[in-house]
N, C-alpha and C positions, 0 to 999 in steps of 0.2 A: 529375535525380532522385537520384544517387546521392551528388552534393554534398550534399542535405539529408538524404537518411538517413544520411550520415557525420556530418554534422553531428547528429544526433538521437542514433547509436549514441555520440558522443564524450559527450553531456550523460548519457545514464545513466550511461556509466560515471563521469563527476564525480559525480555524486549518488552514486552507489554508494561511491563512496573517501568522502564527507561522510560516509556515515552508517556507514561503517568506524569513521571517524575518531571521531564521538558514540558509537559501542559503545564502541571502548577507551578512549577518553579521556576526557569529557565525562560519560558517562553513570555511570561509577564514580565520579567525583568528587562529579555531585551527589548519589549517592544516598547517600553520605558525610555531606554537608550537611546532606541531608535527617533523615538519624540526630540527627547534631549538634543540629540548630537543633531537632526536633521528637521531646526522648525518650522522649515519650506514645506515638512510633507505632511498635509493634512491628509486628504480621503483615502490616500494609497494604503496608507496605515492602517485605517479599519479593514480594508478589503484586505490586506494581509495577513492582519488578527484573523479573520473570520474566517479565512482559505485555510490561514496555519492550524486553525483548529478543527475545519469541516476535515480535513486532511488523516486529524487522527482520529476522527470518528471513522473514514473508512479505513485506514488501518486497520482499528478494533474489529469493523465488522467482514476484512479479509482473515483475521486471524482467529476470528472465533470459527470461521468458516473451516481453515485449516486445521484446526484440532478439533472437527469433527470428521477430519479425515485423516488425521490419525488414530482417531477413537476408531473409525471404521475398521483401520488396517490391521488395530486390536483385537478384532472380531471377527478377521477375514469375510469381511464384507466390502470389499475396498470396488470388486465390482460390480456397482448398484446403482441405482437412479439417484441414491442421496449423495452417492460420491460426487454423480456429472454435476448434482446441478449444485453442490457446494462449489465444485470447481469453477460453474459457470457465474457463482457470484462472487466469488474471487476474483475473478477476470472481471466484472464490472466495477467491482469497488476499486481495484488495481486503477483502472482509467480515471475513475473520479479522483482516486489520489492524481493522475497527472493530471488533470483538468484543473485542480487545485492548484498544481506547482505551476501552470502557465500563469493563473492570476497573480502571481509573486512575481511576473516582470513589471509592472508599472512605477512597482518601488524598488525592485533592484535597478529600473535602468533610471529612477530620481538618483538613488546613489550611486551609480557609476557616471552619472553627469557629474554632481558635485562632487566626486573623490578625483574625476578625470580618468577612470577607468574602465574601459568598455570591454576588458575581457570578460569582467564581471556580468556581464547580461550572457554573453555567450554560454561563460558557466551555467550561468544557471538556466538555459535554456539547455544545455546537454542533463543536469538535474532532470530537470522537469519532464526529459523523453525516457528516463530509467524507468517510470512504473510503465509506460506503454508497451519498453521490448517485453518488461515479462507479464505485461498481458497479452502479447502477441503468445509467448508463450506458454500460456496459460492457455488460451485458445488453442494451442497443438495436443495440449497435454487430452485439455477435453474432446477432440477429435479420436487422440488416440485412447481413452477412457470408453467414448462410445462407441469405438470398431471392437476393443477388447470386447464390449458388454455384449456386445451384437455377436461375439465369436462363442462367448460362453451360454448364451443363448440357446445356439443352433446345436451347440456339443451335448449338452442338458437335451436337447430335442432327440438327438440323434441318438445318444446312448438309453 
């Protein structure tokens, strides 16, 4: 068990260094581009920047969340009150990531006026519902985290 939560805690933190890496590098550049190729878009731009980046603050703070619940699963404490309510700010920072990707259509649908292509909002309005399913399911997980907790409770009671 603890080869695959090493293994699990090694991929967040990859993912985490990736999306280090798109904040400083990747992310300035295109919005550079974005200026560039589209000088119709003023304000949509900043609200962009600002969402693209509040975006990966809640990332960080779902993923710092999840590797302390794999640190938990290290310790066989995985059913506890730090577990639910990691989970349950996982499940909020999840939403504020989509509450974020919503504010990215004012300037996806500026460029899909001007490229003439209106799949392009659609997309990114299917984007933008990804962090909600799994914080819908994330809100399952927690339901069944606190039936668990409630079952080891009673067992602990009972024996």
């Amino acid at each position: 068990m603890k080869i695959k939560s090493w293994f699990l805690k090694l991929s967040l933190v990859c993912i985490g260094i990736i999306v280090a890496l798109l904040c400083g590098i990747a992310f300035p550049r295109t919005l550079g581009k974005l200026s560039d190729i589209y000088p119709q878009i003023g304000w949509e731009l900043y609200v962009f920047a600002f969402f693209l980046y509040l975006s990966a603050v809640f990332f960080y703070i779902a993923e710092g969340y999840a590797y302390r619940i794999l640190r938990s699963i290290d310790r066989d404490n995985v059913f506890s009150g730090q577990a639910l309510q990691a989970i349950k700010r996982i499940k909020y920072a999840l939403a504020g990531m989509g509450i974020c990707y919503i504010f990215f259509l004012p300037i996806v649908y500026r460029i899909a006026n001007a490229e003439d292509a209106p799949g392009l909002v659609l997309m990114m309005a299917i984007v933008a519902m990804i962090p909600f399913v799994v914080s819908v399911f994330a809100a399952i997980l927690e339901k069944l985290l606190e039936k668990a907790t409630q079952l080891k409770l009673e067992n602990q009671y009972t024996v």
